[in-house]
N, C-alpha and C positions, 0 to 999 in steps of 0.2 A: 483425445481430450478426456478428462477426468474433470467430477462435478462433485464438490461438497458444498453440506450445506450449515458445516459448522462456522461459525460467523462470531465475529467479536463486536456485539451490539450496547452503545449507551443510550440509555433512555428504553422507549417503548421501543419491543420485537415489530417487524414490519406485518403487516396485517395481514395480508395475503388474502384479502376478498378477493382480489383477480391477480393473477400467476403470471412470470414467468411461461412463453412457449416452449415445450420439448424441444431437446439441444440435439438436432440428428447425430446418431454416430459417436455418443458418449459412453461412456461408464461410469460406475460408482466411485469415488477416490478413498483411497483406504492408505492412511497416513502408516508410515514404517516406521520402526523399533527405537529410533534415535527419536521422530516425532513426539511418540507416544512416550518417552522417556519426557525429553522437556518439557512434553504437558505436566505430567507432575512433579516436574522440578518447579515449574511456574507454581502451583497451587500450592505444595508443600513449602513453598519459601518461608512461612513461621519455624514450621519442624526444623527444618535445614537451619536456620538462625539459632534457632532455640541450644540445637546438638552442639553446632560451633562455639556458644558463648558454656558452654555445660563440659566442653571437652577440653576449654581452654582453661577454664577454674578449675579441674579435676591434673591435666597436665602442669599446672604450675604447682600445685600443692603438693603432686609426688615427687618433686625434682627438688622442692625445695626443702621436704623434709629429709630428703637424700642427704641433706647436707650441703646444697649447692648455693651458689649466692643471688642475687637481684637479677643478672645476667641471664645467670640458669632457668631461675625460672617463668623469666620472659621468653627466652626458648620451649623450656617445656608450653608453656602456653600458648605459644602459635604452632609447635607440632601439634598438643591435644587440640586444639582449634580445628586442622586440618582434619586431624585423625576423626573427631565429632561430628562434618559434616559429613566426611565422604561415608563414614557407616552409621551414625544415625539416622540422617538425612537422606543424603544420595543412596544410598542402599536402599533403605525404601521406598522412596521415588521410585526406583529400579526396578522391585519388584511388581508395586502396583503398576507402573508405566506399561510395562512392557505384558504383565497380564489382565488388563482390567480395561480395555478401549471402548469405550463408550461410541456407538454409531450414532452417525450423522443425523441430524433430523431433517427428516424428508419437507419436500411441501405439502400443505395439505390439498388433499380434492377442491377447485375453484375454477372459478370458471377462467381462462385465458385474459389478457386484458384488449383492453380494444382499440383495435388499431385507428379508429379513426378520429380524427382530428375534426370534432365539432364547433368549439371557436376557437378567433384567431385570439393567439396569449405568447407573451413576450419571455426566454427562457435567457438569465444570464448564469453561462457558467465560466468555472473558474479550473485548471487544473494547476496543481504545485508539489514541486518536489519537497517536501520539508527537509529532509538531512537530519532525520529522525528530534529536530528541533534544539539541533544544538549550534547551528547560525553559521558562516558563510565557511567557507573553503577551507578544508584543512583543521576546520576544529572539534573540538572533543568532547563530549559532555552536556547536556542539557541541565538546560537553570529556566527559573521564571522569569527571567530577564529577556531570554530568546524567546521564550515560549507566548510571551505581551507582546513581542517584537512580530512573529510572527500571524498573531492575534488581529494587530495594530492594521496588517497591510491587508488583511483577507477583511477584516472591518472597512477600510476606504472601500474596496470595491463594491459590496453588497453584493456577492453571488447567490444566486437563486439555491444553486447545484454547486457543490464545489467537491474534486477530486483529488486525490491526495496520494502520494509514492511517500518512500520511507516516512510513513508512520509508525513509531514503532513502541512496540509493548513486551515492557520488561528486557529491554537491553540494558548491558553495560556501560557501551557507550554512551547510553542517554541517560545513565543513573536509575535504570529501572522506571522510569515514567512510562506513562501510559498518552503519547502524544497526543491521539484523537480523544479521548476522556480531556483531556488538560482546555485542547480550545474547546472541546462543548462547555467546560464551567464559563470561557471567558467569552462564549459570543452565543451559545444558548442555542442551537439547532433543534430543526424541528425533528428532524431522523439524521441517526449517528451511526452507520455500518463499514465494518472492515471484515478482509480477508487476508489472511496470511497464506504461501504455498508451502511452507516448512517454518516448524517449531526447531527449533536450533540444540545441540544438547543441553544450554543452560539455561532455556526456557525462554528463549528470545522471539517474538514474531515482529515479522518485519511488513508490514501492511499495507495495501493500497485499501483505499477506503472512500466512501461517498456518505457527503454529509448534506444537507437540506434545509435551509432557511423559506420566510418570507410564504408561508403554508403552503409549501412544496414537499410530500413525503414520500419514504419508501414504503413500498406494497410487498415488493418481493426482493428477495436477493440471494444469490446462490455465488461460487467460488468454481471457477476454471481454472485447474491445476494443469501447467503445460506437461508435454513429453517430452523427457530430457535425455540427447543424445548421447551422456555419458552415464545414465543408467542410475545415479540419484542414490546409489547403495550405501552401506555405512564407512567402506574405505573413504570412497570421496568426497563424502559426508562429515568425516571425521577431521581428514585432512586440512579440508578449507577452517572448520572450527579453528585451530592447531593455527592455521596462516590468517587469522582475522585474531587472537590471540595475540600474537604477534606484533600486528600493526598497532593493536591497542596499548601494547605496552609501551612501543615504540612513539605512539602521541603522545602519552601521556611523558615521557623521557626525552620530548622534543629533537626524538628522530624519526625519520622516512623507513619504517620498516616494510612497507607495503610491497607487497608481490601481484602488478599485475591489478587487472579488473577483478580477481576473486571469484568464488561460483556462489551460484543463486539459483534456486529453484524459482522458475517465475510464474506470476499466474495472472487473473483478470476476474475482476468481480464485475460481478452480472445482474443488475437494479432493472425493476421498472417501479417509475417515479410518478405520482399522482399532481397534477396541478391543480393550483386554486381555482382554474373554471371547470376540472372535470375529467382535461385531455390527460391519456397515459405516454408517456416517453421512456422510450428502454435506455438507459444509461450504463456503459460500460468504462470503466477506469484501470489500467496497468501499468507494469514498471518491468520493460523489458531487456533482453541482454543485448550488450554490443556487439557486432559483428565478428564473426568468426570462421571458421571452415565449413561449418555447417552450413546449407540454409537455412537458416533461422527465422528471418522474414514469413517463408512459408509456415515455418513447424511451429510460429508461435502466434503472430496474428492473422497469418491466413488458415490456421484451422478454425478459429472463431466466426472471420471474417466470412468460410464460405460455408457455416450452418447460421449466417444471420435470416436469410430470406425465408425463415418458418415463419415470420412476422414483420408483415412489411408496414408499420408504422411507424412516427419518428422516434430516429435511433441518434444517440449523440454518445461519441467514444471517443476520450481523451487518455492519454497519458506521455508519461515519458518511452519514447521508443527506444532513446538513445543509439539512433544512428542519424546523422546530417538527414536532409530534403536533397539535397544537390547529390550526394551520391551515389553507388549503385544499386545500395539496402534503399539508401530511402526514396527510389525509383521505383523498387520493384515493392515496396509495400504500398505508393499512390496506385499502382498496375492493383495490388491484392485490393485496395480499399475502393479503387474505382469500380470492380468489378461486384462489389456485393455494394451499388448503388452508396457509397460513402465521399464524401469531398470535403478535402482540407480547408477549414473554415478560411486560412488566408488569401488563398487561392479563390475565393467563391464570395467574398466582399469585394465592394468598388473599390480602386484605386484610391481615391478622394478621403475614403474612412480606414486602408489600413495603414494602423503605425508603425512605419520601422523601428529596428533597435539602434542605439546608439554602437558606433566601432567599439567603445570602452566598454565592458564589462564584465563582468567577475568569474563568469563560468564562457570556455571556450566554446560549449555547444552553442549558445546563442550569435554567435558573432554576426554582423554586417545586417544580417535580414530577419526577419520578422517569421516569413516561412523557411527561411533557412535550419533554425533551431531543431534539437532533437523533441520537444516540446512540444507537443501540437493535438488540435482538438478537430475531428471529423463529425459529418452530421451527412445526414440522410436527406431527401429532397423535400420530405416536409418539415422541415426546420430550415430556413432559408436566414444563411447569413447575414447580419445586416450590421457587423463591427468586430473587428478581432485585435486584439492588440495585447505585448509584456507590456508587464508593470513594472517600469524600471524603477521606479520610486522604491520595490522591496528591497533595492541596495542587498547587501551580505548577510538580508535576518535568514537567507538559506543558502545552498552552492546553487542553486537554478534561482531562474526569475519566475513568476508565475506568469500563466497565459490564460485570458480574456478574450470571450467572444459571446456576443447576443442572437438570438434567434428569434427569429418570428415563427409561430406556430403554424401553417396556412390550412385552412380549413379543407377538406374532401371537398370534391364537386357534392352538390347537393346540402352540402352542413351551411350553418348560418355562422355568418364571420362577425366577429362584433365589432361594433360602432367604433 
């Protein structure tokens, strides 16, 4: 595992009175050439604008005093266009990118938080795929139609905690928005943090993120960058850009150009979260890949999963796993989560309080069961189940449904439980 602790934070930086536990068995994460390039493709996007529109008036005006007509030098102005970003712009991007990387900022000296649970306090959270907020299956593009829509159903619930997969900042696809920025203007969080595992080369991060209402805040937060089997280099790196590319064009020209699940660097941000009475809860949220040749299961949440026990207080880890409950992945990751003390919230409610899914609905992972979905929220034994259920009312404001579960806080033997 690899640990950064460069973070995509709105509002206030997390406090860091009390830390994060040391993550056995880690290293520093040191972003690679194509990263460090989209980082200043992202910050430079005036420059890169600016070159485009400076390259396109300079192309049309040579073409056209050439002697050419309306035609011509609407061409010339979308070659100078190109020609303006790629070396105004992206050229310097390029240089700066690739020589000027700014290190992670560390945590500071603090004392660890504390594991124990001195009253009993009531913890709803939420996890949800957003689909970078541009609304149910198959679509393309971010508006503030989807992004109210999305708003609208995380507002019915009232999550304490809420977690989040493709959030995303500064994609194409979503029109350049900045998803987790967009709901904090429309529901007002009290802590707003994301991590990305790879900046893309046009400056894309694609985020899972933990957000905080109802005076529940982050203290700490760090980024676990997994180990990736096929080595994360700039061929393969470059390649998927080239085949995501593609598919993009292909939505927008209402064809199926897609090859495949895609590659993704995946990773898992690492909260601990303060409550209104005091107690600390360590909060993990990701967005992992589907099943493949590889073991996966192990090389992605079971390396997390078995340096959890440096801190055994309550722990609550949602996201999307994307592999089924019923089959062999998602057998052998209750096996990984059973063993670092964790239980699948729907598994660990009464009968009586959980709700299934309906047969119909929008995304195939959810189908027939409740814990059947790739979807799913784990909690540790002092955080004691006590309601889990999709929110089918989100209809198609994403391609997942969101999932809901409550927890009761239970106090340590010895702590006073409240009234």
């Amino acid at each position: 595992m690899e640990v950064s602790y460069r973070l995509h934070v709105v509002g206030d930086e997390p406090t860091r009175d009390h830390v994060l536990p040391d993550l056995p068995g880690s290293t520093s994460y040191e972003p690679g050439m194509i990263d460090r390039f989209g980082e200043q493709v992202h910050s430079s996007l005036p420059l890169i604008a600016g070159s485009g529109i400076a390259g396109s008036a300079l192309g049309a005006t040579l073409l056209r005093r050439g002697g050419g007509g309306i035609f011509t030098g609407i061409v010339g102005g979308i070659a100078g266009a190109l020609a303006g970003v790629a070396l105004g712009g992206i050229g310097l991007a390029a240089v700066r990118g690739i020589g000027s990387h700014r290190p992670p900022q560390e945590a500071q000296h603090a004392p660890v938080a504390d594991p124990t649970v001195h009253e009993a306090e009531r913890v709803k959270v939420m996890t949800y795929n957003l689909h970078g907020g541009m609304g149910g299956p198959g679509a393309f593009g971010s508006s503030s139609q989807e992004l109210d829509r999305l708003a609208d159903v995380i507002r019915r619930e009232q999550p304490d905690v809420l977690l989040l997969q493709e959030s995303d900042n500064f994609g194409t696809r979503s029109n350049y928005r900045d998803t987790m920025r967009e709901l904090d203007r429309r529901l007002g969080s009290d802590s707003a943090v994301g991590a990305t595992a790879e900046t893309t080369i046009t400056g894309r991060d694609q985020e899972v993120a933990v957000m905080t209402f109802n005076g529940f805040t982050v203290e700490d937060a760090r980024n676990i960058v997994h180990a990736d089997p096929r080595g994360g280099g700039f061929p393969v790196r470059f390649s998927s850009w080239l085949r995501d590319a593609k598919t993009a064009v292909g939505s927008i020209l209402g064809k199926d150009w897609s090859e495949g699940t895609g590659y993704a660097v995946r990773n898992t941000i690492d909260t601990m979260i303060r409550t209104p009475k005091g107690n600390e809860v360590r909060v993990l949220a990701g967005h992992y890949e589907w099943p493949n040749a590889v073991d996966h299961q192990a090389r992605q949440v079971g390396s997390v999963a078995g340096a959890l026990d440096a801190w055994n207080g309550p722990t609550i880890w949602g996201a999307d796993f994307n592999v089924q409950r019923s089959s062999r992945w998602g057998e052998s990751e209750q096996q990984i989560m059973g063993r670092a003390g964790l239980h699948d919230a729907f598994e660990s409610v009464p009968d009586d309080r959980r709700l299934p899914i309906p047969d119909r609905v929008s995304n195939p992972g959810h189908v027939n069961a409740a814990g059947g979905g790739i979807d799913r929220i784990y909690a540790s034994d002092q955080a004691r189940a006590i309601d889990a259920h999709v929110v089918n009312e989100a209809g198609d404001a994403s391609d997942h449904l969101p999932v809901v579960a409550e927890f009761d806080l239970v106090p340590d033997s010895g702590a006073t439980a409240a009234s």
